[in-house]
PAGUFI-517753 format. One record per residue (C-alpha): y, z, x. Coordinates in pm, whole numbers, padded with zeros to 5 digits, always signed. Last residue first. Example, Ala and Ser with C-alpha at 12.3 -4.5 7.8 and 13.67 -1.06 7.14 Angstrom:
# residues 2
-00106+00714+01367-00450+00780+01230
//
This chain:
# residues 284
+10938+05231+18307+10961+04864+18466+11246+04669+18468+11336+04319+18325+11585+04135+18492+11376+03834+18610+11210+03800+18270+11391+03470+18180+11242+03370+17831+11307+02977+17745+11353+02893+17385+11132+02788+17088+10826+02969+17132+10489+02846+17068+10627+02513+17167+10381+02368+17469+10601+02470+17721+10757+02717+17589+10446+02939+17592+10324+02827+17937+10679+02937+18046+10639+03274+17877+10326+03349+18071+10425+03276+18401+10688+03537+18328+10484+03759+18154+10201+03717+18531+10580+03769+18715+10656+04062+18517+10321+04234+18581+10349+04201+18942+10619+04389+18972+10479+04674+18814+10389+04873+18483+10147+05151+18542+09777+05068+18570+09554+05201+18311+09184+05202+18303+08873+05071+18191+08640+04754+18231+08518+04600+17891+08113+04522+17892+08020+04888+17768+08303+04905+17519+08199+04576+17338+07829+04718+17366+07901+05018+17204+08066+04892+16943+07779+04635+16864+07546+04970+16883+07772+05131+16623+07734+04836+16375+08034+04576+16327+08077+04527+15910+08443+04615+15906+08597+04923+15763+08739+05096+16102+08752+05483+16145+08381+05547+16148+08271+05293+16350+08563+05292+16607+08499+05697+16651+08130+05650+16663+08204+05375+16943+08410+05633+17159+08133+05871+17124+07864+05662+17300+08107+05514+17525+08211+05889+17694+08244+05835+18030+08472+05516+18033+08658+05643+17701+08759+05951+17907+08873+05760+18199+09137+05519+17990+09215+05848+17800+09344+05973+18078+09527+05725+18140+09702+05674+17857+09787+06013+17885+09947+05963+18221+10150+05680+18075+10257+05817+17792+10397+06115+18010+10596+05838+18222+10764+05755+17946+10820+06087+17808+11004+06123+18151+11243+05827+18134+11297+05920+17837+11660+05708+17788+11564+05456+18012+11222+05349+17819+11400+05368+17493+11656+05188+17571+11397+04897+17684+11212+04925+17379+10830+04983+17446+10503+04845+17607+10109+04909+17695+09985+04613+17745+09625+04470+17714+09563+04226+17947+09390+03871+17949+09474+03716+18294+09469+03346+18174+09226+02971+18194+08831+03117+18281+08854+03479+18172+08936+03328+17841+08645+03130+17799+08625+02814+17720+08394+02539+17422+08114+02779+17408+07884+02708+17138+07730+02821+16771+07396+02703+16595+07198+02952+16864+07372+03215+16658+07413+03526+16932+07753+03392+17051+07873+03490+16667+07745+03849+16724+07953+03845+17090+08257+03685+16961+08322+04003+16663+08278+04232+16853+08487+04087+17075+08775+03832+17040+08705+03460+16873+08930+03169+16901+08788+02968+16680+08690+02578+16619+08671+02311+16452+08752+02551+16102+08623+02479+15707+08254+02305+15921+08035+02510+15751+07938+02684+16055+08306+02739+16166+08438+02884+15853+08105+03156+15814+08207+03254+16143+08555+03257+16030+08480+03475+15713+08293+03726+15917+08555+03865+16160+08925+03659+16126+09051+03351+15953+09455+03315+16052+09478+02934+16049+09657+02684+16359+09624+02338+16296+09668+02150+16626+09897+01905+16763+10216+02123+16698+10125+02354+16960+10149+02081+17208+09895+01829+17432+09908+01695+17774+09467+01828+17787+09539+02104+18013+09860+02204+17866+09659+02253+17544+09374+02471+17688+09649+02683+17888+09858+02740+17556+09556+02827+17312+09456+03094+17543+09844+03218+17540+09833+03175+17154+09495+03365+17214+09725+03663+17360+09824+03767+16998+10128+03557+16779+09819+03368+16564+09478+03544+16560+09293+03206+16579+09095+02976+16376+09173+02669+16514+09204+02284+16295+09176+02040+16555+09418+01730+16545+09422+01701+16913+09174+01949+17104+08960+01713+17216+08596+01726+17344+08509+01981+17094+08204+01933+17015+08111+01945+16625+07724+01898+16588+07686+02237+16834+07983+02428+16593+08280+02546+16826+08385+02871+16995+08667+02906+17192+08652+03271+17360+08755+03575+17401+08596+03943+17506+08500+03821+17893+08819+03800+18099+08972+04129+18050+09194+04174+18250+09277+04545+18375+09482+04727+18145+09850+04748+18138+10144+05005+18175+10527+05069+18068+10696+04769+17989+11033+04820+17833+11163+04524+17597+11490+04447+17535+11436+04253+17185+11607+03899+17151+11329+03656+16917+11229+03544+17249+11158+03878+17379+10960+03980+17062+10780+03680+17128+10682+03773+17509+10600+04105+17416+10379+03998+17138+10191+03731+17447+09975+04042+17624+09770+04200+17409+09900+04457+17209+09994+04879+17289+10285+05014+17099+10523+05283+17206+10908+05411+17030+10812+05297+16670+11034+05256+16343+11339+05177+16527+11336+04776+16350+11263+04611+16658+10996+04866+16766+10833+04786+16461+10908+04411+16481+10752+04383+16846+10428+04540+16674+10405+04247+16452+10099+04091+16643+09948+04384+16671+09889+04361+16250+09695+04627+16138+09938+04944+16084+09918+05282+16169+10203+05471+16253+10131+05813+16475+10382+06076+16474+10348+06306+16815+10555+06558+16871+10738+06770+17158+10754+07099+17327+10619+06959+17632+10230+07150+17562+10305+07052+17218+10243+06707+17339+09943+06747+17450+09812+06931+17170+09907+06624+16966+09742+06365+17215+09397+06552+17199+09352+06404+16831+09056+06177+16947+09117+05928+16615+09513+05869+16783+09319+05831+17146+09071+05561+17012+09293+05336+16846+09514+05344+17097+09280+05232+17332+09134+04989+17108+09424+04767+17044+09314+04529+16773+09275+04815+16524+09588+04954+16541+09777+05235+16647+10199+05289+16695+10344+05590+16866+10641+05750+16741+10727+06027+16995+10894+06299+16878+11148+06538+17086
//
């Protein structure tokens, strides 16, 4: 049996265990395969599985939700614990942003900031199509926001705690503040109840990566800075990973009802254009 596992940069664990290469030996140890896909949009993970091309991806918390509302039977199989420090609305200190109506956001559109996005806008009676949504990431948006190109950003660590460190730049919300900010760990539904016990494997190896990323930061962050291309120093990594808590929790009641809470703030304010009904989802 092979397992098509999907890696990207925006999901670290994943990241980390495909550069590890202990998940191939693993594997053998069943008599099956690994193929990793790499790709760098999380967002468009739901299309991968969509199209057959993956079996497991790992995102943030609002791609299931979209790939359910665009008709996918989606499998959950585990999540993180929330993360409620590594986003948050940034703004310029001569540009406060008292109002989100009319704003133009920086944001990493289909991710969990549209779920961000969602709380902040149902707090202020507002809707998705009252703001300007752009897809300026890393460097280029903090240069965006200080020359005033973007009101504001929704920015994700490493690259939110080197912008919070420019006395020019301030905190509009956190994330930790308005949702639970997982990362989720997720696959097709078929898929899911056809292996039930490769399913479960992922799981446990997810885990136990989890615990060896939590005791080994140091070489975790040489693994991000040599695989990844961007301009974030080891000792940035390594403070990202420090301040992020660990560990995998299989899928469970309780995650459903947090997607399903999620999915109505979604529809609510128009980032998806029909209800999603969760109530007959299963766990792996």
């Amino acid at each position: 049996m092979q397992i098509r596992i999907g890696s990207h940069p925006s999901n670290l664990s994943l990241f980390i265990l495909r550069h590890r290469g202990v998940l191939e030996r693993a594997a053998a140890q069943q008599n099956w395969s690994v193929n990793w896909i790499d790709y760098t949009q999380g967002a468009r993970s739901g299309d991968w599985l969509a199209s057959n091309a993956l079996d497991v991806v790992g995102t943030g918390s609002t791609p299931p939700i979209n790939a359910q509302a665009e008709g996918l039977g989606v499998g959950y199989l585990a999540s993180s614990p929330s993360r409620d420090a590594s986003c948050a609305l940034l703004a310029h200190q001569s540009r406060e942003l008292r109002t989100l109506k009319g704003a133009r956001l920086s944001a990493m559109i289909g991710s969990f900031t549209d779920h961000f996005l969602a709380k902040l806008l149902r707090k202020q009676q507002l809707r998705r199509r009252d703001v300007q949504l752009v897809d300026i990431q890393g460097e280029a948006a903090l240069h965006a926001l200080i020359s005033g190109e973007i009101d504001g950003w929704l920015a994700i660590d490493p690259w939110l705690t080197r912008a919070k460190q420019n006395p020019e730049i301030v905190t509009v919300a956190r994330v930790g503040d308005e949702i639970i900010n997982r990362s989720l760990f997720w696959t097709r539904a078929a898929w899911s109840e056809g292996h039930p016990q490769a399913a479960a494997w992922v799981v446990e190896q997810l885990q136990l990566n989890d615990a060896w990323i939590a005791s080994h930061i140091t070489q975790a962050a040489q693994l991000l800075s040599a695989h990844l291309t961007s301009s974030i120093t080891h000792q940035e990594w390594e403070k990202t990973l420090r301040a992020r808590p660990w560990g995998i929790t299989p899928a469970n009641p309780g995650l459903i009802a947090e997607q399903q809470q999620q999915a109505d703030d979604l529809f609510a304010v128009g980032f998806i254009p029909a209800a999603v009904n969760l109530s007959h989802r299963r766990t792996a």
